[in-house]
N, C-alpha and C positions, 0 to 999 in steps of 0.2 A: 490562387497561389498564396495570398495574403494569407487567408483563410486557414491554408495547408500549415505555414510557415506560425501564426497565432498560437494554433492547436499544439503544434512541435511544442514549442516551447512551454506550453502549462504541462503537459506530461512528462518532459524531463525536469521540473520544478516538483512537479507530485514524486517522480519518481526518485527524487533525491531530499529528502524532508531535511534530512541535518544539514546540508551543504545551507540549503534555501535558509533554514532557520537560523544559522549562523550567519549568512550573510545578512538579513533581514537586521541581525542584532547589530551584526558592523555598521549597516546604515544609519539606523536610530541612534546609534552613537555619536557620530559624524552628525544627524539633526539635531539629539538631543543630548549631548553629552553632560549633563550636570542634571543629577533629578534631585532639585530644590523646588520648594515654595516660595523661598524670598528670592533667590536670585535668575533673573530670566535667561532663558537661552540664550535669546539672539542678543542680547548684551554681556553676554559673558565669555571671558579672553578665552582663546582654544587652550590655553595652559595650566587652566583652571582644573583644580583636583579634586580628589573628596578631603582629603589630607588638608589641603589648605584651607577648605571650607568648616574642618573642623578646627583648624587652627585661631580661627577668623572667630567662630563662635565662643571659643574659649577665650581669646583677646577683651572680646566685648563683653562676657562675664566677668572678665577679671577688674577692666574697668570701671563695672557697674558696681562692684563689690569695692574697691577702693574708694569712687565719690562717697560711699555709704558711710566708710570706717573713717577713710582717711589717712590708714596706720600705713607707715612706710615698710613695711611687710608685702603688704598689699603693692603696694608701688612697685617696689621690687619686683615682686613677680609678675607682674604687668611688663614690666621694662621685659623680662628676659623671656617672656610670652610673645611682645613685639618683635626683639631679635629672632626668634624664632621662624615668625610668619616672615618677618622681611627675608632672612636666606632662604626659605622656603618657596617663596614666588621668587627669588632672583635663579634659584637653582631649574623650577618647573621651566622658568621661562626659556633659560639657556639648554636646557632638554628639547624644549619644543622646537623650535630655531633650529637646533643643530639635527635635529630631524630632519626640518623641511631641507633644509643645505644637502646633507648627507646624499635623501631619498633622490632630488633631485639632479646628484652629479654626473650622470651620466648621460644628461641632455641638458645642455647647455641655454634653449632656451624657457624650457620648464623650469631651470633655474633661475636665471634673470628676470620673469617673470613674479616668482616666487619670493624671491628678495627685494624685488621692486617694490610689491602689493606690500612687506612691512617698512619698506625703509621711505618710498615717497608716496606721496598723496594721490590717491585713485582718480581716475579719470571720471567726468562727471557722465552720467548713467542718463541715456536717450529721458526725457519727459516724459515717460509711458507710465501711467499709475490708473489704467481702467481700457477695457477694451475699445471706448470709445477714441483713446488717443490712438490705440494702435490700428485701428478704421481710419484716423486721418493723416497717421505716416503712409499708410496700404495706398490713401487718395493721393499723396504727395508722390510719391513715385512714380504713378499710374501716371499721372498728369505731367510730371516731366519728360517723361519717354515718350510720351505721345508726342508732347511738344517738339522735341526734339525729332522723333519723324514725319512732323506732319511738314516742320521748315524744309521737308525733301522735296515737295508735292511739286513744285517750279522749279526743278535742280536743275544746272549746267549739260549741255546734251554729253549723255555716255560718250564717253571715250574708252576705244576699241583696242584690247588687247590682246592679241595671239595668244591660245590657250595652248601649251606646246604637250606633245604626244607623250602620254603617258602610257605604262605598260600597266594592264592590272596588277598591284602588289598588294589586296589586301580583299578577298572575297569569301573568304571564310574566317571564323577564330578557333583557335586551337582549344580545346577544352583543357581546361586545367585539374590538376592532381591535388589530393588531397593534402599531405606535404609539402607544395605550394601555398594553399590554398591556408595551412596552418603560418605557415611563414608569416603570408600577407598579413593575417590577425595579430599578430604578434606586434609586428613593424604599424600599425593602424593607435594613431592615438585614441583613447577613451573616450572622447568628447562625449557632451551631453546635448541630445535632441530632443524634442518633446516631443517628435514624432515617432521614436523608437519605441517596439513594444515593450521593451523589458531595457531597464541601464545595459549601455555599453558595457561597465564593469563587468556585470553578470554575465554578458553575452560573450563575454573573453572565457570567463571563469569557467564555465557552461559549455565551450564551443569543442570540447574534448566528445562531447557526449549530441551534441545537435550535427557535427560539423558534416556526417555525410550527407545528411538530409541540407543544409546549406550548399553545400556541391552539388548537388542535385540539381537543386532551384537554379546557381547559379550557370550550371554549364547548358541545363534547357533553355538559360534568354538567350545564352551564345548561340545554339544548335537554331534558336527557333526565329533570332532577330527580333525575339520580342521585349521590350520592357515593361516588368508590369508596372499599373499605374500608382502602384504604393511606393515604387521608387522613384518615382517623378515626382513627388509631392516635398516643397523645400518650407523649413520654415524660415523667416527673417528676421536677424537679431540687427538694428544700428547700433555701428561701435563708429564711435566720435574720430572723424579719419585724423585730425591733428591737436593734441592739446590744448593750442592757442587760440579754435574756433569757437564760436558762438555755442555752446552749449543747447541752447533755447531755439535754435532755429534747424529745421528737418535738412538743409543741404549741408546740415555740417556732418552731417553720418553718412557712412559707407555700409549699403544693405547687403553683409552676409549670408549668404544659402547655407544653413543645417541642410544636413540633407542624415537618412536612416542610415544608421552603422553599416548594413547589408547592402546599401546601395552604392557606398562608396565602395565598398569590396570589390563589387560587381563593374564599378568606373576603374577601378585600380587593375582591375583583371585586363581592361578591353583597353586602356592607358597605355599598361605594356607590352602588347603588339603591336598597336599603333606607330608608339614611339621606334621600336623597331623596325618595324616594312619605313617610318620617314628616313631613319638614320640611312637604315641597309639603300636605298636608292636615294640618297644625297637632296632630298626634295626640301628637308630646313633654306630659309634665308641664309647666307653665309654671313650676314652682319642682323644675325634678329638674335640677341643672347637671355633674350626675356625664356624662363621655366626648361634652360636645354641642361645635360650634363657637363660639366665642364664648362659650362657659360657662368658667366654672373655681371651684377654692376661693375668689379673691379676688372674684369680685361675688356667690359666695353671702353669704360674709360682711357684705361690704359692704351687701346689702338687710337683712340680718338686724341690724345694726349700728344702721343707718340706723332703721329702725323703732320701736326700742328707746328709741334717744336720743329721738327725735320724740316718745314715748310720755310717756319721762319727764320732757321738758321740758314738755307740759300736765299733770305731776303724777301720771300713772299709776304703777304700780306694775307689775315685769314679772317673770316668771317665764321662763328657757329649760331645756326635757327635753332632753338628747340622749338618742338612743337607737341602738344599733349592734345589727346581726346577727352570730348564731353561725354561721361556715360558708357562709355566703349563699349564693356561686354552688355549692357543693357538692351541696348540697340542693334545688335545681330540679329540680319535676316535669317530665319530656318531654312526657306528657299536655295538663297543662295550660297547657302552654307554647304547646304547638301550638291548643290553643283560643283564648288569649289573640292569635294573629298570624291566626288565621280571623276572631274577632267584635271584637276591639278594635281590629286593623291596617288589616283587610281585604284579607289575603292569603289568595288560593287558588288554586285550577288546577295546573300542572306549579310555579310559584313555592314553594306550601306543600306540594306530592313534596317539592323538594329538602329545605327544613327538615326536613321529616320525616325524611328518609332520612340529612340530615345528623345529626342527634340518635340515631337509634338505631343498634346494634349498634358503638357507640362502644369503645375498649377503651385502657389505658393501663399503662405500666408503671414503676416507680422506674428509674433510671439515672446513676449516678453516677460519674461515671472510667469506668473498666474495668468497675464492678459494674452488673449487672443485677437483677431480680427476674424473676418470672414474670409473662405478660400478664393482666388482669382485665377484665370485660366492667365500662361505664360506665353503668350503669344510670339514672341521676338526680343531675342535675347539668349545669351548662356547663363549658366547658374555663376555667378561670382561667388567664388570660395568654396567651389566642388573638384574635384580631381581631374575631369575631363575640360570644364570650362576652359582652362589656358588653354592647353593646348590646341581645341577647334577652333579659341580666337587667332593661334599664330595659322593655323590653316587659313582660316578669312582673309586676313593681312598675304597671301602667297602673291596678288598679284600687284602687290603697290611695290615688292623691290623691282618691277619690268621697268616701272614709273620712274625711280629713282636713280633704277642702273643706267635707263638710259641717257642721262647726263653724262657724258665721259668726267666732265670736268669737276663734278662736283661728288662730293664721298656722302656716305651715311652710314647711320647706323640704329637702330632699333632694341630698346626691351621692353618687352610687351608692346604696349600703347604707347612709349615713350620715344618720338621720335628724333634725331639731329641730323639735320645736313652741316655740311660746311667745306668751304668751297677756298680753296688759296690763288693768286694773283699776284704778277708785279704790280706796284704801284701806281706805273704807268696804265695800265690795261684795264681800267676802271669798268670796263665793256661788258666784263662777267659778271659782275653783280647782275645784270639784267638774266643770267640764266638762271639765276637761282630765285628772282620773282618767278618766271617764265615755271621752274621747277615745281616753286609752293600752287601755283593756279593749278596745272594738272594734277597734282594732289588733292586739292579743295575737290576737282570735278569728278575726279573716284570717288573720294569720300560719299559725295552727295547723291553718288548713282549705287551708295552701297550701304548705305542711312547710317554713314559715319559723321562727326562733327568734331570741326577743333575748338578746340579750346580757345581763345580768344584772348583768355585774360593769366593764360597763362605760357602763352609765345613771347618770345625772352628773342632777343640777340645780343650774340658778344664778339665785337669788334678787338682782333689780335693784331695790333701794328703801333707802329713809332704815333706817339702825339702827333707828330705835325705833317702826318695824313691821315689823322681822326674826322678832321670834320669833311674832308672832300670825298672821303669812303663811306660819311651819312647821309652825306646828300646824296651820294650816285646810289644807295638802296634804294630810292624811291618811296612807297608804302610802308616800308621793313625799318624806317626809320625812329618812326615811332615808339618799335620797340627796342633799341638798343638802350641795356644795360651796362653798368663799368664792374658788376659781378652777379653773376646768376648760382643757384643750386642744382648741379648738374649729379640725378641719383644721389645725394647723400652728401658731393661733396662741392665746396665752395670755388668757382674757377672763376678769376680775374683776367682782363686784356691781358694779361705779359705770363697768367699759367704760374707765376708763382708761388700760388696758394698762400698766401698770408691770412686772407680773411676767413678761410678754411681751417686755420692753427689757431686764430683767434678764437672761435666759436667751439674749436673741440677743446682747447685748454680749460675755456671757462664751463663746458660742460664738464670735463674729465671731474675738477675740483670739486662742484657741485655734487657731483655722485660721490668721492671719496668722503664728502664731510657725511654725507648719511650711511655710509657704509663704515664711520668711525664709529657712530651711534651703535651697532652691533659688535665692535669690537671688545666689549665686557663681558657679552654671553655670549660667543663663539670663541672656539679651539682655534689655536694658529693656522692649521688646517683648512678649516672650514672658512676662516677668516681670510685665507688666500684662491678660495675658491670662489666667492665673491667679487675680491680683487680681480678675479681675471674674468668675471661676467660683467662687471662695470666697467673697467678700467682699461685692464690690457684689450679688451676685445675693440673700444674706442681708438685705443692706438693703433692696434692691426688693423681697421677697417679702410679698405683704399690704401691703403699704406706703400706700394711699390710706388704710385705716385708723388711718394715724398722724395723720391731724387728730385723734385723740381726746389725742393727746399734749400733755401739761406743757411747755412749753420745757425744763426741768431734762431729761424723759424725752429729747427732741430735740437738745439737748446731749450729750448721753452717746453718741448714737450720731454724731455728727459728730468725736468723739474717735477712733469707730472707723476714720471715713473719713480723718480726718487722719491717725493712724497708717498706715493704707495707704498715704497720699498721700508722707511722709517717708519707707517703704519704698523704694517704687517712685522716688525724686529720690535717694536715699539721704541725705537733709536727718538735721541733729542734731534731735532732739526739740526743742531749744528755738527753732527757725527759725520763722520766721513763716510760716503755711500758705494763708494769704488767697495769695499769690503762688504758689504750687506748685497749686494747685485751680486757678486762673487759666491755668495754662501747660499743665497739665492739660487744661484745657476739661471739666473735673468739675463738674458743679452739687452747690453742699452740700446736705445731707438735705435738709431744707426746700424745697427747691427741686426735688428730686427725689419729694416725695410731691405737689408742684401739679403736676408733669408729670405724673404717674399720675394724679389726679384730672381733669386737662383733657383726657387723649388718652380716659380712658373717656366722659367726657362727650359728647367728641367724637364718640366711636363708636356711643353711644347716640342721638345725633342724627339722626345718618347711619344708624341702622337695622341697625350693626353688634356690637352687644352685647345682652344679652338684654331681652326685655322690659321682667321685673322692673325693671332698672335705667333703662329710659324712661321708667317709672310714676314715679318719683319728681321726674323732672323735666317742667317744664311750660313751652310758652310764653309770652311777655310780651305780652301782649293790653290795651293801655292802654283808658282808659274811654271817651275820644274816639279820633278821627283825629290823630293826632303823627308826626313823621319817626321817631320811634321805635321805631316800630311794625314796620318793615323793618329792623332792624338784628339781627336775628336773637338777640334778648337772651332769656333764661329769667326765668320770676319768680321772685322770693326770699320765699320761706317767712317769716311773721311769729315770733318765737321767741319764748321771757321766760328762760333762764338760755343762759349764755354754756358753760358747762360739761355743758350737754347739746345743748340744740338745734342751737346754734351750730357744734358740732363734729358734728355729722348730714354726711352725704354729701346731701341733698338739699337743704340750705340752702348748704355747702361749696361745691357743684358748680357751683351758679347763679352764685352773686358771685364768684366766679375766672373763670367764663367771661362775665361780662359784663366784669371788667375786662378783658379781651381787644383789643387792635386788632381794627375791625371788618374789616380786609381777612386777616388772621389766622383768621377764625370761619368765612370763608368759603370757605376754598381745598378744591378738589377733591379729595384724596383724604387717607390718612391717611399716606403716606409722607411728602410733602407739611408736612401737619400740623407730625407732629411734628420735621421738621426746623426747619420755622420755629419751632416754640414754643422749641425748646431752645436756638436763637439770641436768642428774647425774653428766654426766663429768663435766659441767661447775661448779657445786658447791664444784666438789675436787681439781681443778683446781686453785678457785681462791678464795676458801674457803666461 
């Protein structure tokens, strides 16, 4: 089939000479865009011209010809030679820039991205400079995974849990259509693979003319459950998982699977019936919001937030575990992988061939630049950073919520590998803490009967209650005491004992700044435009992130960060700091913070209404159901939660959500869709906002 799919493709390259030779010259371009002798490629700026290049040489004749004379003649012209080449590179440059801005506006993180790479400092690039390094990353992984499943070999005896009755929902694949099939290429970023026969670019450009013969291929592995072994074959790129890590040292990267433009196609195809037979039969975790629609970090947070406050404003006392995996998708059995999608999914027939066949005889290899390693068979494990990878790991993880559910008392919640319990209590009742040890052991004993590991060094507790039952609540953890913190990094964002987030405003103020003074540094070669498109990849997108959270904020905390918006706001007007910024957010059409964390709060409301956001967050809202018959009754209002402190309850997402959307106009609550929605809302905010 490789063979098949090789051949395609040189004959529609033959059979298209101008296309190929055009393309060919765009590449060389993009390699070698400056054909000089004195000036090299790879050290010369992308905005370099031929224009300026002649400008340059004329400069340095003009100079060489004045040391000679001396005559101010010669000076002269030299001087208005310099003015020349100087607006010349200031004009190329602000062409170039506002390309990449432009090109990139329409995905936001190809943007940020892109503005990143010129405005801060690159991330330092794995140690690989010879194939021999990339043989001792290949050793270094091999040898951790092992490690890590060999500590299984004396594990905790299995623990037994009812596999409940599933109906087949998934034993064939539908073959798909060629207007699909074009879609999908479309929506498929470009990436570059070294294992792809021809660029991605070209194979987009091209796929007009290959694409039935790629339909072909692709709907015989469906019909046939077969995968061939050219799409099993991953290469692996480390990208440095944190900034602040060791550079120099092999655990500080996270090993990416490239995998072939065509193979993702073919994961993208088989993804989305999947994803459907789970949704269509309800088989998702109800609290797993890791890779779902409508999930993300912010409403996990959000229910876990929400609950907490609610807790402790009747006085409870609350404890949250985080708990993270070593390795996670590394260490996936294919075995029982494949039992988990037969008795949990209810996939079989030619449907569970293909999984099969896609999981084994797997093979991968380091690549970096130029350098290679040798190929290694994939024995256990999913591809991390393939299309299918998450989601067979949220199938894995199906039987640890029986684990978790079975606590009444204690809640959780899950993305991806990212786990949190947390458990509330009177003060008095010190007794439960012992279920949530009792909880973390049978967790450890699945884990270890399904070659998972936690993490260790990164199990966090955060103790929620009055100081002066801080210390008798660390002592009745037992073991878990060890790990209490007085603030953890929960997905992104900072959460302290009392949830007020302070130290979370701290960290994002002093980031927000930090990105606007490099996003200053572009504001000489970027259009107001472009200059605010920017603005909203750096800055606003920092203030929006988690943002419905910020009802737990102080005004002081909400203050701080509307300094940061107004500082943006005087950027982007180029206003003196001391100008009034009510009139610039105004002209703007900016709603201040405040007014940007009710729009977050009312569009999810809204969506949870509508049936478009996750359950969890339905749960917490209720309808307004009066005691009698009232016109009220039709006005699509939410009840509002009774509280008793202002500084817990009241700042709940469930108390929040109600009384924002009852103040609502009732022809506002009702409109049809969320596009809809939120334009009207953001024209409501705007006129209470700035009157």
């Amino acid at each position: 089939m490789l063979l098949t799919y090789s051949y395609l493709l040189k004959m529609v390259l033959i059979s298209q000479p101008v296309f190929f030779n055009n393309y060919c010259l765009s590449i060389l371009d993009e390699i070698c865009p400056f054909k000089t002798r004195s000036v090299s490629a790879s050290k010369s700026p992308p905005w370099l011209n031929d224009s300026i290049r002649c400008l340059k040489r004329d400069c340095r004749k003009a100079e060489r010809r004045w040391r000679k004379t001396h005559l101010n003649v010669h000076l002269l012209y030299l001087k208005d030679l310099l003015a020349s080449f100087n607006n010349a590179i200031r004009d190329a440059r602000a062409a170039h820039f506002s390309h990449l801005v432009t090109k990139s506006k329409g995905n936001p993180k190809v943007l940020f991205n892109t503005i990143s790479d010129i405005v801060t400092p690159a991330l330092p690039a794995a140690p690989i400079f010879s194939n021999e390094d990339c043989e001792n990353f290949l050793s270094f992984l091999l040898a951790k995974i092992h490690n890590v499943r060999m500590s299984f070999t004396y594990s905790a005896p299995v623990i037994s849990i009812s596999t409940p009755s599933r109906p087949i929902v998934l034993d064939t694949f539908s073959p798909v259509s060629l207007p699909e099939l074009v879609k999908l290429v479309n929506s498929v970023k470009a990436s570059s693979c070294s294992l792809d026969i021809i660029p991605a670019s070209l194979f987009k450009n091209v796929f007009q003319s290959i694409g039935p013969c790629v339909l072909t291929l692709i709907n015989s592995s469906l019909a046939s459950g077969i995968v061939p072994v050219y799409f099993k074959n991953a290469a692996i790129l480390p990208l440095l998982k944190k900034p602040q890590l060791d550079p120099s040292l092999w655990s500080s990267y996270r090993p990416i699977s490239k995998l072939p433009l065509i193979a993702k196609l073919l994961e993208k195809v088989v993804a989305k019936q999947l994803m459907a037979a789970l949704d269509k039969h309800g088989i998702y975790d109800k609290f797993q919001s890791g890779f779902r629609q409508f999930h993300s970090t912010e409403t996990a947070l959000l229910r876990v937030s929400s609950d907490i406050l609610m807790d402790n404003d009747a006085g409870k006392c609350s404890v949250l575990l985080m708990l993270d995996l070593t390795s996670a998708f590394d260490t996936v059995d294919h075995h029982i992988l494949i039992e988990r999608l037969k008795k949990w999914v209810g996939v079989s027939g030619t449907a569970l061939e293909w999984f099969s066949s896609y999981l084994h005889h797997r093979s991968f290899s380091v690549a970096v630049s130029d350098f290679r390693s040798s190929s290694t068979s994939l024995t256990y494990g999913v591809p991390q950073g393939s299309v299918l990878g998450p989601l067979l790991f949220l199938i894995y993880l199906l039987p640890l919520q029986h684990i978790m559910g079975s606590f009444e008392d204690i809640s959780y919640h899950c993305y991806a590998d990212d786990i949190q319990l947390y458990i509330s209590f009177m003060p008095e009742d010190l007794s439960k803490l012992q279920r949530l040890n009792d909880c973390l052991d049978l967790i450890k004993r699945w884990m270890a009967a399904n070659f998972l590991q936690l993490n260790e060094g990164k199990t966090e507790v955060l103790v929620c209650t009055p100081d002066r039952f801080l210390s008798q609540i660390v002592k009745a953890l037992g073991p878990l005491s060890l790990y209490v913190k007085s603030s953890i990094r929960n997905l992104g964002v900072t959460f302290d004992s009392s949830l007020t987030l302070d130290g979370h405003v701290n960290s994002l103020v002093r980031s927000c700044f930090y990105h606007l003074r490099n996003v200053a540094r572009l504001s000489p070669i970027l259009s107001r435009s472009e200059l605010e498109i920017a603005i909203h990849a750096f800055i606003s997108s920092r203030l929006d992130y988690c943002n419905s959270l910020f009802m737990c904020l102080s005004k002081g905390s909400l203050d701080r960060l509307q300094v940061v918006q107004n500082a943006a706001a005087r950027l982007l007007t180029k206003s003196s700091k001391y100008s009034h910024v009510t009139p610039l957010l105004s002209q703007l059409h900016w709603l201040p913070v405040k007014f940007r964390v009710d729009f977050k709060i009312l569009v999810l409301t809204y969506r949870a209404v509508h049936g478009l956001a996750p359950a969890y967050i339905f749960d917490l809202l209720q309808p307004y159901v009066p005691s009698r018959s009232l016109r009220s009754s039709d006005l699509g209002l939410l009840a509002i939660k009774n509280t008793k402190r202002r500084t817990k309850g009241d700042r709940a997402f469930a108390t929040v959500a109600p009384r924002l959307w009852n103040s609502l106009p009732q022809a506002l609550r009702t409109v049809d869709s969320v596009a809809v929605f939120k334009k009207q809302l953001k024209t409501h905010l705007f006129k209470t906002a700035f009157g």
